[in-house]
C-alpha positions as CSV (number, residue, x, y, z in Angstrom):
1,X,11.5,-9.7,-26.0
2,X,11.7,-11.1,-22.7
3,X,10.1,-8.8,-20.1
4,X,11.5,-7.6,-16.7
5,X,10.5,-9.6,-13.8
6,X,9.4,-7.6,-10.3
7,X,11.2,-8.5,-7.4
8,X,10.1,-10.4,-4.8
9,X,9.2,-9.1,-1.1
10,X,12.2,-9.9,0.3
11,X,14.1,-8.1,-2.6
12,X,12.1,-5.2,-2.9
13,X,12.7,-5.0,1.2
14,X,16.4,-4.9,1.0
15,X,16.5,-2.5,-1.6
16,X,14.4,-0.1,0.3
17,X,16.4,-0.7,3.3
18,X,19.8,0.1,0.7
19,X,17.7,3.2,-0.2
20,X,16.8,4.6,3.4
21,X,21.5,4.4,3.6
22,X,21.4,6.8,0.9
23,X,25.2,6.6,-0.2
24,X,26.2,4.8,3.2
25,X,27.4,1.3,2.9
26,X,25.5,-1.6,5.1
27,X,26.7,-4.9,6.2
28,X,24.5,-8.0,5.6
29,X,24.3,-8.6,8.7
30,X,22.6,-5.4,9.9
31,X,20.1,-6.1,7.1
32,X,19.0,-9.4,8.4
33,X,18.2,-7.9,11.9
34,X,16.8,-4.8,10.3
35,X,14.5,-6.7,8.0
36,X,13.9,-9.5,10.0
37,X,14.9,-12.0,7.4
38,X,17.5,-15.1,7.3
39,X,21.2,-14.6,6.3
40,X,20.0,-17.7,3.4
41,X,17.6,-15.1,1.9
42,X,19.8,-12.0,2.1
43,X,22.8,-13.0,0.7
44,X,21.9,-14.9,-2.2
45,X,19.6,-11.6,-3.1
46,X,22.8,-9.4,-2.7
47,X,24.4,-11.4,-4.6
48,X,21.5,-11.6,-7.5
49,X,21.4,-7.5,-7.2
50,X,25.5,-7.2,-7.7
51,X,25.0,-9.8,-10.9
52,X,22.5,-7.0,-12.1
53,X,24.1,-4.1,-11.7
54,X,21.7,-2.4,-9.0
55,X,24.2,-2.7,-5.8
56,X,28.0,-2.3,-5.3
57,X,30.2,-4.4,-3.2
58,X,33.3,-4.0,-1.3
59,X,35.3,-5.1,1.7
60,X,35.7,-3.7,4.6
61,X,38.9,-1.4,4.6
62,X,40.0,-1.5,8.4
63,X,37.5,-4.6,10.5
64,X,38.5,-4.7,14.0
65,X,41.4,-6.4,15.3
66,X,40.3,-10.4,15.4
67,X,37.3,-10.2,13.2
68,X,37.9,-11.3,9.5
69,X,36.8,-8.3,6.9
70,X,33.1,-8.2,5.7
71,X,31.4,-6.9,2.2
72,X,29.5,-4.0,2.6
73,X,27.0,-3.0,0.3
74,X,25.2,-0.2,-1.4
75,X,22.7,1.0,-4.2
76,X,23.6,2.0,-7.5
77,X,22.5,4.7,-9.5
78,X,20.6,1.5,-11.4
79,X,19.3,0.3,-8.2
80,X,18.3,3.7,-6.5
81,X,16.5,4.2,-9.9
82,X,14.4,0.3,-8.9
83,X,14.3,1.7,-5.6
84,X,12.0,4.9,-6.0
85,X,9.9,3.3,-8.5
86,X,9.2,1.0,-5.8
87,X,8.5,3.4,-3.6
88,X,6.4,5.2,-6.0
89,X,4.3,2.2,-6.3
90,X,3.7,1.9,-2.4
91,X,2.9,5.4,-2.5
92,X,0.1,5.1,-5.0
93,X,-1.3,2.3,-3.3
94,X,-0.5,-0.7,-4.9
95,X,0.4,-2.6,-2.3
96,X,1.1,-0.4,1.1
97,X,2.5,-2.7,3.4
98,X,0.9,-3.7,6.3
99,X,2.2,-3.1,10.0
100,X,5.7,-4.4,10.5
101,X,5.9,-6.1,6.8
102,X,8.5,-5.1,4.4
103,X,7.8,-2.0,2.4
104,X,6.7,-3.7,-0.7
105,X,4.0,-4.1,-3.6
106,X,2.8,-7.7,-4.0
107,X,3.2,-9.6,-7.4
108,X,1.1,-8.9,-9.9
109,X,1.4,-9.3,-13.5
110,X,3.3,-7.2,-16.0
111,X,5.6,-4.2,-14.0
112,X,8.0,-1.9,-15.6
113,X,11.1,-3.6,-14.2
């Protein structure tokens, strides 16, 4: 049985920051400023967390006039579910992030997902 790997930093910081939109959809874009993180790490992680089931993609309905249409993105019901129990783990300690770091435990060995 193979078991679950935990996500990284970076992927535990963009589903937190998917989590804090609740049902509202988010650009990559804003999510590289807001996390401070490189459109190289973001998207392929979006892309890793569509693959899996845990966020939703779709384009953008009406862009403004002259700017090409972008993907917006949201949580699942799968990746709300990742996102509290990452939450929960901050919570409890194991691994509160430090000032200006993403919300995020650090790797350790077996987790639940």
């Amino acid at each position: 049985m193979a078991r679950a790997r935990r996500p990284s930093p970076q992927t535990a910081a963009v589903i937190t920051a998917l989590a804090e939109t609740g049902a509202g959809w988010s650009h990559g874009y804003d999510l590289c400023r807001a996390l401070g993180l490189k459109a190289g790490t973001v998207y392929p992680i979006l892309i890793r967390l569509a693959e899996r089931g845990q966020v939703e993609t779709v384009w953008e309905a009406d862009p403004p006039r002259g700017r090409p249409a972008r993907h917006l993105y949201r949580l699942t019901t799968a990746g709300a579910e990742l996102a509290r129990t990452i939450a929960a783990l901050a919570r409890a300690g194991d691994g509160a992030p430090a000032a200006g770091a993403p919300r995020l435990a650090p790797r350790a060995a077996a987790r639940p997902w």
